[in-house]
MARKEKE-311568 format. One line per 4 residues: for each residue x negated, y negated, z negated of C-alpha. Coordinates in nm, 2 decimals. Layout:
N
X:Y:Z; ...;
This chain:
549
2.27:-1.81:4.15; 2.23:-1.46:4.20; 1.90:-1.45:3.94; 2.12:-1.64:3.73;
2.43:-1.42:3.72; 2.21:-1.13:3.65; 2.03:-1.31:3.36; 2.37:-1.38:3.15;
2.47:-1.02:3.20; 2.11:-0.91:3.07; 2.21:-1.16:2.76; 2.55:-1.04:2.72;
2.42:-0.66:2.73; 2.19:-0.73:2.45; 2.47:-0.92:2.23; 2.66:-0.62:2.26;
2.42:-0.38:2.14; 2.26:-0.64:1.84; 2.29:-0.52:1.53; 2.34:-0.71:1.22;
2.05:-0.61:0.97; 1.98:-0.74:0.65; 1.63:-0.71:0.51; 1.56:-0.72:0.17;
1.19:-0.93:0.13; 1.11:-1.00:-0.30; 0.89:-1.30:-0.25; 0.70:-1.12:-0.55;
0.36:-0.94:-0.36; 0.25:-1.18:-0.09; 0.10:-0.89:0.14; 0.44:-0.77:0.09;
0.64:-1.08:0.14; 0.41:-1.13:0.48; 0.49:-0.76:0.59; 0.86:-0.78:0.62;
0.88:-1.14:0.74; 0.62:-1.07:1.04; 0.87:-0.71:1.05; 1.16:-0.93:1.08;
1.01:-1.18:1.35; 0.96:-0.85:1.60; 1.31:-0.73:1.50; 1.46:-1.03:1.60;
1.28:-1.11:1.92; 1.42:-0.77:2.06; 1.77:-0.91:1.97; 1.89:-0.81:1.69;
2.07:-1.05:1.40; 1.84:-1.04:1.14; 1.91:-1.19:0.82; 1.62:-1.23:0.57;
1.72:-1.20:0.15; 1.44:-1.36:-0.06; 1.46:-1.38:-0.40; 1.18:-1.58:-0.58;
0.98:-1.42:-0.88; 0.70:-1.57:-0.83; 0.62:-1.93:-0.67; 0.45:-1.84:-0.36;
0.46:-2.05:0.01; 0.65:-1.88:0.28; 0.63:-2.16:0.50; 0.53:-2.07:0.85;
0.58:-1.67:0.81; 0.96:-1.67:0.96; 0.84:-1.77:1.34; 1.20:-1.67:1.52;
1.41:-1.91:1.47; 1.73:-1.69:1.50; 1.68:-1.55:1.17; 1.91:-1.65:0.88;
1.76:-1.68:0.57; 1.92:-1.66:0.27; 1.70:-1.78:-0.05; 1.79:-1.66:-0.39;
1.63:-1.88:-0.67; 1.62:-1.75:-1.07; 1.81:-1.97:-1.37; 1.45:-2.06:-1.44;
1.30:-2.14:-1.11; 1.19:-2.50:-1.20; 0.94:-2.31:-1.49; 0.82:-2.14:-1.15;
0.78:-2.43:-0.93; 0.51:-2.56:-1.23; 0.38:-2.24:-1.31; 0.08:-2.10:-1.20;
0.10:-1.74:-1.00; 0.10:-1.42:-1.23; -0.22:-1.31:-1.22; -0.36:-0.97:-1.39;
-0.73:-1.00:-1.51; -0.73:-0.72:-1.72; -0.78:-0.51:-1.44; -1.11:-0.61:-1.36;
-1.30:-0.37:-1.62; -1.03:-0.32:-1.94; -1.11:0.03:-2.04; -0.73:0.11:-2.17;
-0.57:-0.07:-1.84; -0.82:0.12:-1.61; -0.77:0.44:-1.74; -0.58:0.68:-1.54;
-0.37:0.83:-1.81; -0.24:0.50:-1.99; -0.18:0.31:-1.62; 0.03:0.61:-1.57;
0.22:0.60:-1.87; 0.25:0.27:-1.97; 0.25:0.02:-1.69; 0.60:0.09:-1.54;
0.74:0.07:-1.88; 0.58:-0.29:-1.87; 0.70:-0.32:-1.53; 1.05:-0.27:-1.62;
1.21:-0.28:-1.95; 0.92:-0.50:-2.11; 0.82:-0.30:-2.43; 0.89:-0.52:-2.72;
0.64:-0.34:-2.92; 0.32:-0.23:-2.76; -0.08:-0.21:-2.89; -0.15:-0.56:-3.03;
-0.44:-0.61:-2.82; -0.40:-0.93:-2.62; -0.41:-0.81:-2.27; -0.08:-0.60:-2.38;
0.09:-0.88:-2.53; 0.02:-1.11:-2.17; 0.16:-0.84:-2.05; 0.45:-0.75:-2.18;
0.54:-1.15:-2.16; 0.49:-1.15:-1.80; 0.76:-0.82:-1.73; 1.03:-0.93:-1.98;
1.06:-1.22:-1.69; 1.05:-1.00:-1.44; 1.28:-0.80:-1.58; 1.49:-1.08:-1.64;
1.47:-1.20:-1.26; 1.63:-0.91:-1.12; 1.88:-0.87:-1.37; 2.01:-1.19:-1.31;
2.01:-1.13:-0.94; 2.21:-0.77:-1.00; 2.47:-0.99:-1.20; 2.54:-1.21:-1.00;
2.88:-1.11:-0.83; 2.88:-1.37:-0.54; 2.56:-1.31:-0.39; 2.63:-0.96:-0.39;
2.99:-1.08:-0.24; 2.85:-1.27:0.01; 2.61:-1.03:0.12; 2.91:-0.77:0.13;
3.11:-1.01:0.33; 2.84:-1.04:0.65; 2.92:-0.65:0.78; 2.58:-0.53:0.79;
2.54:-0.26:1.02; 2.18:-0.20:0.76; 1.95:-0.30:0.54; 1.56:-0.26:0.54;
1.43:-0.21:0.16; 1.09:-0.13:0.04; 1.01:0.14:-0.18; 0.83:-0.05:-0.46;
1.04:-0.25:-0.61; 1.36:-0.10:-0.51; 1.62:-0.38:-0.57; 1.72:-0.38:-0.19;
1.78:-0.01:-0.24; 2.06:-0.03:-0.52; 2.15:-0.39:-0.35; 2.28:-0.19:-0.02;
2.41:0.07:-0.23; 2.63:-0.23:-0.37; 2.74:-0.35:-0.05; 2.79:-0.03:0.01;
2.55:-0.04:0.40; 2.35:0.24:0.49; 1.94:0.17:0.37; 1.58:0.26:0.53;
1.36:0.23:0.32; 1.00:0.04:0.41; 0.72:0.11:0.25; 0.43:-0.20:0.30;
0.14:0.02:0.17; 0.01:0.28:0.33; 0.21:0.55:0.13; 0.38:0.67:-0.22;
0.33:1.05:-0.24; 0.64:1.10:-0.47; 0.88:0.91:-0.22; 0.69:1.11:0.09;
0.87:1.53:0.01; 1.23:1.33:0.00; 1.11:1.37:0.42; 0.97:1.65:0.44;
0.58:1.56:0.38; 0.43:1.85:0.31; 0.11:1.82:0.02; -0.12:1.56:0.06;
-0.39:1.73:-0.16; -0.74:1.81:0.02; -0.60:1.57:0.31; -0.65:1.22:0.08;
-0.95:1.13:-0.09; -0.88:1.05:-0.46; -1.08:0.87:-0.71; -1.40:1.05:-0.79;
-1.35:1.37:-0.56; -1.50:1.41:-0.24; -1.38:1.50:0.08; -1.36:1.88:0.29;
-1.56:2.02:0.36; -1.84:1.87:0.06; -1.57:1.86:-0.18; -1.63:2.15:-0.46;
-1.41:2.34:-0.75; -1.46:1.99:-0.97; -1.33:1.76:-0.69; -0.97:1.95:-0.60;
-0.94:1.98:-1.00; -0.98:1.61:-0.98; -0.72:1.55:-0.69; -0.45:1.75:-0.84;
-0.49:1.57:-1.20; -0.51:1.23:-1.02; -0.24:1.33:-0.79; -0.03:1.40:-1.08;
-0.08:1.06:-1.26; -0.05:0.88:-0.99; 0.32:1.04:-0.84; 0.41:1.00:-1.26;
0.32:0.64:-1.25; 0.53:0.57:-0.95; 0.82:0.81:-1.05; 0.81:0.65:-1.37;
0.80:0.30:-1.25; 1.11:0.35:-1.08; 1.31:0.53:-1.29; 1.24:0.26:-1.57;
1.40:-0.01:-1.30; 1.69:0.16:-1.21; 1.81:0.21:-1.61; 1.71:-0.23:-1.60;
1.98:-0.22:-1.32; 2.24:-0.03:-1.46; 2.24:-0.22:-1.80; 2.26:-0.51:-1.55;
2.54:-0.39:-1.35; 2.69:-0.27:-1.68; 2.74:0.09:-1.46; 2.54:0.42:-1.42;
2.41:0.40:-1.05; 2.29:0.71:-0.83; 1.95:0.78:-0.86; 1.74:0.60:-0.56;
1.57:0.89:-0.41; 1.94:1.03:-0.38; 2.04:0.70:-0.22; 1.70:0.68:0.00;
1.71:1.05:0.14; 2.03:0.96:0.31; 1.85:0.71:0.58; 1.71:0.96:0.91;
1.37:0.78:0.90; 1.09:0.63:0.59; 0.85:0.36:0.78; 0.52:0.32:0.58;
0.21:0.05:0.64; 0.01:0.36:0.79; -0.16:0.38:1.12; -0.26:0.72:1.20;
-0.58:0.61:1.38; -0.67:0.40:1.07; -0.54:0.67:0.77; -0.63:0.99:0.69;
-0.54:1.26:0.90; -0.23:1.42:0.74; 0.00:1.68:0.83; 0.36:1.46:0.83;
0.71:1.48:0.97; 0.90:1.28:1.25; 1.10:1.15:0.98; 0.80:0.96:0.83;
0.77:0.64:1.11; 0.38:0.48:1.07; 0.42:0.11:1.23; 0.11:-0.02:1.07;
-0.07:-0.29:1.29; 0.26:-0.41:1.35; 0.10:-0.77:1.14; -0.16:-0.79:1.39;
-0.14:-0.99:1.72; -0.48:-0.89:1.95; -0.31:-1.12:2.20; -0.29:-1.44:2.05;
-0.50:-1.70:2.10; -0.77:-1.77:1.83; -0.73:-2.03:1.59; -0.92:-2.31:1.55;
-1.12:-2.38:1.23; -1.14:-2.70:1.08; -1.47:-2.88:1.11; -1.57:-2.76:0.75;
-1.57:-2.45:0.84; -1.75:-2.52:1.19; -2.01:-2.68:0.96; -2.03:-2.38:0.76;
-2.07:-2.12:0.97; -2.38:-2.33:1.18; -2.54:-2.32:0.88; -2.75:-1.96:0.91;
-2.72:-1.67:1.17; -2.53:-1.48:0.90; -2.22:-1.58:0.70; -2.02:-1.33:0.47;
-1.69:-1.39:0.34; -1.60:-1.27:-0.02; -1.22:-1.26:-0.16; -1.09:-1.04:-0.38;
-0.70:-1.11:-0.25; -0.36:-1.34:-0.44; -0.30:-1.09:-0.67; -0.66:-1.08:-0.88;
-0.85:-1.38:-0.91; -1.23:-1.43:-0.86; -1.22:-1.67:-1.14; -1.11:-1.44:-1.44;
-1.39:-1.20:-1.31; -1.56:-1.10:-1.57; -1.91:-1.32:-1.66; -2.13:-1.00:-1.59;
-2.00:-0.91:-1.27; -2.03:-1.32:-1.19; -2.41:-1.28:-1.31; -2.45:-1.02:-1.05;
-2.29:-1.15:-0.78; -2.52:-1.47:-0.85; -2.83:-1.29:-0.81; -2.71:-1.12:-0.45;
-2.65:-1.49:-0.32; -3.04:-1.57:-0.46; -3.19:-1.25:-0.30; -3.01:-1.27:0.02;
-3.08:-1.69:0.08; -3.09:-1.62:0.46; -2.73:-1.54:0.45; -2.43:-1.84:0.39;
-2.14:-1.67:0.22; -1.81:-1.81:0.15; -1.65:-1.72:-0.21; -1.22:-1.76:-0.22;
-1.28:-1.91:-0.57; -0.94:-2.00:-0.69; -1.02:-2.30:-0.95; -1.22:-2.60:-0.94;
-1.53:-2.52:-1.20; -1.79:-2.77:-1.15; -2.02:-2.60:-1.45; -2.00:-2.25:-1.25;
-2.09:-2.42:-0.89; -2.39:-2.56:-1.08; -2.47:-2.17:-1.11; -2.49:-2.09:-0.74;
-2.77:-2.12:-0.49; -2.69:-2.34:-0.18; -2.62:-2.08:0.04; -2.25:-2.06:-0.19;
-1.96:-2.22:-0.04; -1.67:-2.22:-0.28; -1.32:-2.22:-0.14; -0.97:-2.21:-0.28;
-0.79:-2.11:-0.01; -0.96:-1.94:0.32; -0.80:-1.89:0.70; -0.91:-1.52:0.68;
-0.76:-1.40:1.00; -0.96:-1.71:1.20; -1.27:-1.61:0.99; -1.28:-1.25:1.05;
-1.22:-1.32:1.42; -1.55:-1.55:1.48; -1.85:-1.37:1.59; -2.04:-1.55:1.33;
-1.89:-1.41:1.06; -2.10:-1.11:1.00; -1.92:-0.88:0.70; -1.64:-0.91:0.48;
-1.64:-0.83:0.12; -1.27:-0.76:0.01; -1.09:-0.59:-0.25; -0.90:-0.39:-0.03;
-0.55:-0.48:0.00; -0.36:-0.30:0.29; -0.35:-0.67:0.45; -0.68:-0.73:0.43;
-0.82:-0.39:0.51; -0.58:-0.39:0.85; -0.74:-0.74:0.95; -1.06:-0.66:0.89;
-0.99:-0.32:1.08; -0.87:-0.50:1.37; -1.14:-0.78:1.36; -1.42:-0.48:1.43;
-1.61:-0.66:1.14; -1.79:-0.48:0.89; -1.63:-0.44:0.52; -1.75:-0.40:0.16;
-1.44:-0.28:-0.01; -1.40:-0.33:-0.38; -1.10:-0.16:-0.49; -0.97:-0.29:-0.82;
-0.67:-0.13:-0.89; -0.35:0.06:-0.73; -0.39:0.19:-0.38; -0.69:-0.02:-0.28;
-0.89:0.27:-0.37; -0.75:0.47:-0.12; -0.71:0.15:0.11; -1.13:0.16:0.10;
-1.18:0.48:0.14; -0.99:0.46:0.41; -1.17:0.23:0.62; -1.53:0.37:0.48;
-1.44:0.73:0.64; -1.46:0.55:0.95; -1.81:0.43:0.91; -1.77:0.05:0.96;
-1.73:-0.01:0.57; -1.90:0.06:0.23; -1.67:0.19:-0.05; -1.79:0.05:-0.38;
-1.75:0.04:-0.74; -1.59:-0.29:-0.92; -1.83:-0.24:-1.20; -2.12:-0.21:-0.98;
-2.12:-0.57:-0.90; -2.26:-0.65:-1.25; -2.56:-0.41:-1.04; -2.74:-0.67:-0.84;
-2.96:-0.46:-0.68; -2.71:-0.23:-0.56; -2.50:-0.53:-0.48; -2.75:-0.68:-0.25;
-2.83:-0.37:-0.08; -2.49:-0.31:0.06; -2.44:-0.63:0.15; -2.77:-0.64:0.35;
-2.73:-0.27:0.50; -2.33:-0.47:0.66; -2.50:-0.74:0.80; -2.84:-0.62:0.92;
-2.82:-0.22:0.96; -2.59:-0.23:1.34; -2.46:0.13:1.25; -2.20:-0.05:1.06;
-2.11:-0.32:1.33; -2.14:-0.04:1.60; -1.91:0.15:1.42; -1.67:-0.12:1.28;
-1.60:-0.23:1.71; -1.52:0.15:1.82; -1.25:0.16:1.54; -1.14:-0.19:1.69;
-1.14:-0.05:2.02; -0.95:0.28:1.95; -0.69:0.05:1.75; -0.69:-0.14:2.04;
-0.60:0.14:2.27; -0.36:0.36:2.11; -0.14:0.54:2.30; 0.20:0.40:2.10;
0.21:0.00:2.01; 0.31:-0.01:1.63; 0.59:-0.26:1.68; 0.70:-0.06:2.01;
0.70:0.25:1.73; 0.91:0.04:1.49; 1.17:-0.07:1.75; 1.22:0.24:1.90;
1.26:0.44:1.52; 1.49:0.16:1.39; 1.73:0.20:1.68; 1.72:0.52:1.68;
1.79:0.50:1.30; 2.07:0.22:1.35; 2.24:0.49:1.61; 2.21:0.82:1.38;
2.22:0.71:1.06; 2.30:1.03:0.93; 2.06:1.23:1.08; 1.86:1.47:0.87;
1.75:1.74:1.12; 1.37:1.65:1.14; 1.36:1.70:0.75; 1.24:2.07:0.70;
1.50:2.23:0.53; 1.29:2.41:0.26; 1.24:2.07:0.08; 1.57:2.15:-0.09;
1.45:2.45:-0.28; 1.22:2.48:-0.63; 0.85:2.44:-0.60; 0.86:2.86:-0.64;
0.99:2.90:-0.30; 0.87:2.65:-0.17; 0.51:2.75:-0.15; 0.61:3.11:-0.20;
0.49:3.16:-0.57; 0.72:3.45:-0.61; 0.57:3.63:-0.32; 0.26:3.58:-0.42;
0.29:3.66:-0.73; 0.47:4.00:-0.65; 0.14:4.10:-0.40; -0.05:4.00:-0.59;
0.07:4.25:-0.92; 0.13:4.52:-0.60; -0.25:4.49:-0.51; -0.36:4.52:-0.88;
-0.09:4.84:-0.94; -0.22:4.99:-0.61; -0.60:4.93:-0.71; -0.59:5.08:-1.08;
-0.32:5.36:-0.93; -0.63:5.40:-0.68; -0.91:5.39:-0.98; -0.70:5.67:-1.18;
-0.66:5.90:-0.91; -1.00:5.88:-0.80; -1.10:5.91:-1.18; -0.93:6.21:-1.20;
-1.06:6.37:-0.89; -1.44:6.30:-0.98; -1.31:6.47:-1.33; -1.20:6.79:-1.16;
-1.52:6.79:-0.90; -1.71:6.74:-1.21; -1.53:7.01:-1.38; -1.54:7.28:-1.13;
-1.93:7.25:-1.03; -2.02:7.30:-1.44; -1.77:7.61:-1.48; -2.00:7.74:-1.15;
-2.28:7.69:-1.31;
């Protein structure tokens, strides 16, 4: 009786504190849609009332990712969610090897303008005009959810004490702005740079490794030119992409609205997808919460795979697994990068590799050697954690790149577009993984040596387990981290101490431009006042010895 007594009080203590938090979860990005769910499941099972909002864009099964079953959720479905439910996924194969879509300066300029207002007239190359067809519904999605006055009633009607938002597609920011409850913003990747200074992050440039630049202390003139131009396209994309959905918002509102980084600076803390002993080291702020790992469970038991896959992986010593992620499909790859790929699975026959190939193509499996397995759908996390699986070629998605972080496998990472560059270099500094080119797969040579170096060279296992093992053992557990910074959050929501107070002056004070420029015009005054005056003496010494003579 006396256990018992104390048990109910222990209940009752924890329904007192609870809070009642709202997260905002666009079932748009899968990696994202699994972030915040698996967020929500740890939220909850600390004993908070969590309440999950998930409006469909795109047709994608969340069954089994909500495991508490204490959380509410509240599904939001478009006018035109039937033309969803026989639709197949968005998919973007243009950004395999398109030479306007893959350049820096036109991604920068032109795909959050696709992204949010759907241009009605763009280039009339084909790739634009999929496109532009694609964001005009997604566009239209979240207009329709904006205008809709009894969602946003009923959402304003459960008292939120907060809601959790992410930072790239910002509905849930202008959604709790609506409601009128005080937002933290999430970001699922690792980080934005533009979103970062609202907290006080001071420059990231020398401390990230950019596109074509390398790293201090190898990196040269030509490298930090590189990082400053690509730093600047990429904080331009992102600054851009936002701005262009917040004017879709207000002309669905039928209102001007704040601007979100106003609305975002108010929360005390910014959680990101990071974990410090995974990302590059960066000088940060304790406004800026890392609670990556937070997806990954090193306790729980390992799955089972089905038989097929038992079969599989009995078939050699050595089995890869290849996907290249939801978002771009192994299928629309282009037919030279398929060619090459193809010959790596000829000159490597002692190893079994398993391709996520998302269509049934009975011509194209008559194309691969019998050491090809052709899947559909894959359990990556049971793959990755079986000791037969021996590498992991990915695309580097912040989902896959964790799992495969935690799974101590070796990785090689083909970034195809947004931050799964950084995402690979990221692991590769680390020495467990390869970074390589997209349009070096067409290279089968190349191709086949990486592969082989990942499963036969044991520098890359070797190094792959101590990165498990120090993931394993950090000093802070990320869900631990998250709990602790969201309560902390929940109970000072006003709190803006931690950010350094010279964020809220011009980028002239802010690094001191004006100081430096005034030494600097003191030192060159002082060294020509210096070069006249010793001018004139040598003059006068000059002088006075030929007047002796």
């Amino acid at each position: 009786m006396h256990l018992n007594y104390i048990f109910h009080i222990f209940l009752l203590l924890i329904s007192v504190h609870a809070k009642n938090i709202l997260i905002y979860n666009s079932v748009f990005g899968y990696s994202h849609v699994k972030f915040l769910s698996l967020m929500a499941n740890i939220i909850a099972d600390h004993g908070h009332n969590v309440t999950l909002f998930r409006p469909y864009h795109i047709n994608h099964n969340t069954e089994g990712l909500i495991k508490n079953k204490n959380i509410e959720i509240i599904d939001y479905f478009p006018d035109h969610y039937e033309e969803l439910l026989h639709a197949n996924s968005e998919t973007f194969p243009m950004f395999w090897d398109d030479p306007f879509v893959n350049h820096p300066v036109l991604e920068a300029f032109i795909a959050p303008r696709l992204i949010s207002q759907a241009v009605e007239k763009t280039a009339t190359r084909e790739y634009f005009q999929k496109l532009e067809e694609y964001f005009r519904k997604f566009k239209r999605k979240f207009s329709e959810l904006l205008k809709d006055g009894n969602i946003i009633q009923e959402l304003k009607a459960k008292k939120y004490d907060v809601v959790i938002a992410e930072l790239f597609e910002i509905t849930g920011v202008y959604i709790a702005h609506l409601i009128d409850v005080p937002c933290i913003p999430i970001m699922p990747a690792v980080r934005f740079t533009n979103t970062m200074d609202i907290f006080g992050q001071p420059s990231l440039l020398g401390y990230i490794q950019h596109s074509g630049s390398k790293m201090a202390p190898d990196a040269g003139f030509l490298d930090r030119l590189n990082d400053v131009y690509r730093n600047f396209l990429f904080d331009l994309n992102t600054d851009l992409n936002s701005y262009h959905q917040q004017k879709v918002f207000e002309k669905a509102v039928g209102k001007s609205l704040p601007s979100w980084k106003d609305l975002v600076k108010q929360s005390p803390i910014y959680m990101t997808n990071s974990n410090p002993y995974l990302d590059f080291a960066v000088p940060t702020t304790a406004t800026i919460v890392h609670v990556g790992g937070i997806t990954v469970d090193l306790n729980k038991p390992k799955t089972v795979l089905s038989d097929d896959y038992e079969k599989i992986l009995q078939e050699r010593e050595s089995t890869v697994l290849i996907s290249f992620g939801s978002v771009i499909r192994s299928f629309q790859m282009p037919d030279n990068f398929k060619a090459g790929i193809i010959k790596m699975f000829e000159s490597l026959p002692d190893v079994t590799f398993i391709w996520k190939h998302e269509k049934d193509d009975a011509e194209f499996q008559k194309r691969l050697p019998k050491n090809v397995h052709l899947k559909k759908w894959v359990p990556q996390p049971a793959l990755l954690a079986d000791k037969r699986l021996k590498a992991f070629v990915t695309h580097g998605g912040l989902g896959s790149t964790t799992e495969v972080a935690y799974s101590g496998k070796p990785a090689l990472m083909v970034p195809i577009f947004g931050d799964q560059p950084y995402n690979a270099d990221m692991l590769a500094r680390h020495g467990g993984a390869i970074a390589f080119s997209k349009y070096d797969l067409k290279n089968p040579e190349k191709l086949t040596s990486a592969v082989k170096s990942l499963v036969y060279d044991l520098k890359y296992k070797n190094n792959a387990e101590i990165l498990l093992d120090v993931l394993s053992n950090q000093p802070i557990d990320p869900k631990l981290n998250l709990m602790k910074h969201l309560e902390f959050a929940m109970k000072f929501p006003n709190l803006r101490s931690q950010v350094p107070a010279i964020n809220q002056v011009g980028i002239i004070s802010h690094y001191y431009l004006d100081v430096i420029a005034f030494l600097t015009i003191l030192v060159v005054l002082s060294l020509y006042v210096f070069y006249v005056l010793l001018r004139k003496f040598f003059r006068r010494v000059v002088s006075g010895k030929l007047k002796n003579e």
